[in-house]
C-alpha positions in Angstrom: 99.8 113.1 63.1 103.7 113.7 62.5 105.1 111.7 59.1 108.2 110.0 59.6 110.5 108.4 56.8 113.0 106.1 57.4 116.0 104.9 55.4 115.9 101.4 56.1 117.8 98.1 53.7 117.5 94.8 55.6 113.8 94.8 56.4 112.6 96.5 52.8 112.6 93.2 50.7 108.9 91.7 50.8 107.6 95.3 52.2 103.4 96.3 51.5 101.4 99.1 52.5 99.9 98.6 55.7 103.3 96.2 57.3 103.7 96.8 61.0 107.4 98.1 61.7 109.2 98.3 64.9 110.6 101.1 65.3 112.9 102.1 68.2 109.9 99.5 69.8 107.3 101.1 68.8 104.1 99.7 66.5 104.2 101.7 63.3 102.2 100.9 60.1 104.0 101.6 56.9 101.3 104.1 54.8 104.5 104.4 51.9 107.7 103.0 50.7 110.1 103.1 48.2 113.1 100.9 47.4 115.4 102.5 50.4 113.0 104.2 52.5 109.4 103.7 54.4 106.8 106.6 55.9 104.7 105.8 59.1 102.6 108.5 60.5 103.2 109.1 64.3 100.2 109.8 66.4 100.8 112.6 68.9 100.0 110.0 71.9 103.2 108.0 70.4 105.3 111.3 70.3 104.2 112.3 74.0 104.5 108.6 75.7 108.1 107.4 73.7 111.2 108.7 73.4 110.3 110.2 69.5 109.8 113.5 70.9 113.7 113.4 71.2 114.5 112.4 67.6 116.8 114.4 65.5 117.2 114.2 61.5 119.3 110.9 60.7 119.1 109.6 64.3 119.8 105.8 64.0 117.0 104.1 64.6 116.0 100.3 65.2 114.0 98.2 63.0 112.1 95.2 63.2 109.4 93.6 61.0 106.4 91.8 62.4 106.7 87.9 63.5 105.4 86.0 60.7 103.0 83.2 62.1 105.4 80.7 61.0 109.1 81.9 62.7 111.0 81.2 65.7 110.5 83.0 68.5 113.9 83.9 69.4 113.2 86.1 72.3 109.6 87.0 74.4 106.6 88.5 72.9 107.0 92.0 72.1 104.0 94.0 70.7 105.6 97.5 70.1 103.2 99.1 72.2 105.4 101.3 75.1 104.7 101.4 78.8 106.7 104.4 79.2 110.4 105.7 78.3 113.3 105.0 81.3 116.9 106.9 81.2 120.6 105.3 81.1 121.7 105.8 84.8 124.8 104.1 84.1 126.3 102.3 80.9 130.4 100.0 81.2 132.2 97.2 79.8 131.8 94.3 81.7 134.4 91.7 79.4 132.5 91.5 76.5 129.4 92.6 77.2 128.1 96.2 77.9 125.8 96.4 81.2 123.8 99.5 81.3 121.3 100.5 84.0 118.0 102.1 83.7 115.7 104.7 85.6 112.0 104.2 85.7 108.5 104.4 86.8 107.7 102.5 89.7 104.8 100.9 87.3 107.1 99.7 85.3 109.7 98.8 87.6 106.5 96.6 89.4 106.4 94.5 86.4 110.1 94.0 85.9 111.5 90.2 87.6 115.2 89.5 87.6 115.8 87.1 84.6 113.1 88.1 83.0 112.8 89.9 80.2 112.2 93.5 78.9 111.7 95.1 75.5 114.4 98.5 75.3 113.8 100.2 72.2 112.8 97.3 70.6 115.5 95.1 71.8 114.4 92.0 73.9 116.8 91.4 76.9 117.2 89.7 79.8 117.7 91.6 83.3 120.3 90.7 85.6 119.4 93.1 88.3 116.1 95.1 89.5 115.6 97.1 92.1 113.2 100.0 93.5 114.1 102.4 91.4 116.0 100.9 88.6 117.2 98.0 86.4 120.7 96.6 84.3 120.6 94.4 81.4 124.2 93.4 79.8 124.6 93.8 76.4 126.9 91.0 74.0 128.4 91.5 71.0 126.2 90.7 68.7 123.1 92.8 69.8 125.9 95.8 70.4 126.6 95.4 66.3 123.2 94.9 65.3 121.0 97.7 67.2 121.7 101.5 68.1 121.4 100.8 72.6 125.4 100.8 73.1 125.9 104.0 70.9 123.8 106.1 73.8 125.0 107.3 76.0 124.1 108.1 80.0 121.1 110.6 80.4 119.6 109.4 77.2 116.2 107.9 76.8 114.9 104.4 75.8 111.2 102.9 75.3 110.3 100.4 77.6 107.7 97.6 76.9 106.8 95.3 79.7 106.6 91.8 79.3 102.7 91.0 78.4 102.1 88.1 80.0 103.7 90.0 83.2 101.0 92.4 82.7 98.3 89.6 82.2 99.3 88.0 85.2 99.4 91.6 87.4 95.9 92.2 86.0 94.2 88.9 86.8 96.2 89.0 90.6 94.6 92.6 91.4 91.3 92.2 89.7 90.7 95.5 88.2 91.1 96.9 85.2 94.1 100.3 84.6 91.3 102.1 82.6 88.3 102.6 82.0 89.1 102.3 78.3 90.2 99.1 78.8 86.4 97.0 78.8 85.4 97.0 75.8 81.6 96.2 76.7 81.7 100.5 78.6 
């Protein structure tokens, strides 16, 4: 596994060993911290299915603690575990907002519904348009201040997650199961 630290000051108050992170969307599990920093190790699955394999030294990163049982749920369920990585097709102003477009798998694109909702990096969003081969979400202010998405650029990559009921739903509809890994009675 690969060691990653990250400089972090909003999310470290309350922090313990064994804390689920998002990071960038991804699941992490904190195995050390300090007072401005945490380590995760990176399993080499993770590196080859996201968009870490593309991280440089003090790459902005975003952060999100796990859901307490007892918050709002401001956005969909997001579990930090990545369908697959999509690139910025095309990324402008739109009055406020910023709408950015996205290149994907076609089993992820499958999954994707206009006004639903997708995880980008971390960042749950709402799509205003799908198509075959790719999808836009628009961007206001305050997420643009508050996560890294706006500051890439076009030909970068993102993590996608899927909504998981979506895949719930495309599961029970088709009867069969991805993988074979996937029954735990095998």
């Amino acid at each position: 596994s690969i060691k990653l630290t990250v400089s972090a000051k909003k999310i470290m108050s309350d922090m313990h060993i064994g804390d689920s992170i998002s990071t960038n969307g991804i699941c992490l599990t904190v195995t050390t911290f300090d007072t401005n920093s945490f380590t995760v190790d990176v399993m080499p699955e993770t590196m080859m299915m996201t968009n870490f394999k593309n991280l440089k030294l003090n790459d902005e990163v975003n952060l999100e603690r796990a859901l307490a049982a007892n918050g709002r749920l401001g956005g969909h369920i997001v579990s930090g575990h990545i369908d697959g990585v999509g690139t910025i097709i095309k990324k402008y102003n739109d009055d406020k907002a910023i709408r950015m477009s996205f290149a994907t798998s076609p089993s992820i694109l499958e999954l994707i519904v206009k006004k639903g909702s997708i995880a980008i990096d971390g960042i749950s969003l709402t799509v205003t348009d799908v198509d075959s081969t790719s999808f836009s979400v628009s961007i206001i202010e305050h997420t643009q201040g508050e996560t890294t998405l706006t500051s890439k650029k076009v030909g970068d990559t993102v993590n996608l997650e899927n909504d998981v009921i979506g895949k719930y739903v495309q599961k029970m509809l088709v009867g069969k199961t991805t993988s074979s890994n996937n029954n735990i009675l095998d």
